[in-house]
C-alpha positions as CSV (number, residue, x, y, z in Angstrom):
1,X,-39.6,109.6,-96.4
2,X,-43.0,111.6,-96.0
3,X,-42.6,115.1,-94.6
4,X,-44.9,114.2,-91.5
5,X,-45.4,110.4,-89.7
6,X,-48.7,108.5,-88.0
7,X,-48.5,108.2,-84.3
8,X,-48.6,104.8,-85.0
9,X,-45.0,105.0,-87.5
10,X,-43.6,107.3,-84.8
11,X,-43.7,104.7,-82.8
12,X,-42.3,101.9,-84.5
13,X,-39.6,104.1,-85.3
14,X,-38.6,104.3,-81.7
15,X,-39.6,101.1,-81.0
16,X,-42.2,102.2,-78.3
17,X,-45.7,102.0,-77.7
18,X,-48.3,104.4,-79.0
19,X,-49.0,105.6,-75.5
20,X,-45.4,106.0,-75.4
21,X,-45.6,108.6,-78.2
22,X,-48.6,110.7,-77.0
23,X,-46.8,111.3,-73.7
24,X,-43.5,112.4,-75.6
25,X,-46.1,115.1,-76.8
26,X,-47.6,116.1,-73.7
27,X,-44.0,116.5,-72.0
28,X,-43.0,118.7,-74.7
29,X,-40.2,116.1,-76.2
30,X,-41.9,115.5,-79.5
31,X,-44.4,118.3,-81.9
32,X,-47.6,117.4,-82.8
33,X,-49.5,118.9,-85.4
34,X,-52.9,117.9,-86.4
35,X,-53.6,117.7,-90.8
36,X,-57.0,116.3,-92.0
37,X,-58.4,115.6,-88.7
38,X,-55.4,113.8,-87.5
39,X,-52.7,114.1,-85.1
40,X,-49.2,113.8,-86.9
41,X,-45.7,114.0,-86.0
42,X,-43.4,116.2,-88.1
43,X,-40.2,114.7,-90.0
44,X,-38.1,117.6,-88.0
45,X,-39.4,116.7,-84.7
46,X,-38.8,113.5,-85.0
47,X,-35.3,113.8,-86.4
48,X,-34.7,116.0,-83.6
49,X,-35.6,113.4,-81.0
50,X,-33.4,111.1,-82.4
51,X,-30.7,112.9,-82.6
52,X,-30.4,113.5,-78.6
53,X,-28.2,111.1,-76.2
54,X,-29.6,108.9,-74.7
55,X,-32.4,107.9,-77.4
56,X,-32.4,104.2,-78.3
57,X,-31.3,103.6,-81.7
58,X,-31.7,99.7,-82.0
């Protein structure tokens, strides 16, 4: 598993839309960083999200 994910594998891993994803970041829920021109979404964040209640798992 890479150390950072796409917006685009973020949210397949959730199994949510892309704009789904962007608006995690704005509200805090997930961390974007950008590398190489790109927004990216730590491994940690992401693990962190999934981790909560409540969070789909399916």
């Amino acid at each position: 598993m890479s150390s950072v994910h796409t917006i685009r594998e973020t949210a397949w891993v959730l199994g949510v839309s892309q704009g789904v994803v962007f608006r995690a970041i704005r509200l805090g829920l997930l961390t974007a960083e950008r590398q190489y021109g790109r927004l990216v979404i730590p491994n940690s964040s992401l693990r962190r999200l999934l981790s909560e209640p409540g969070v789909p798992r399916d």
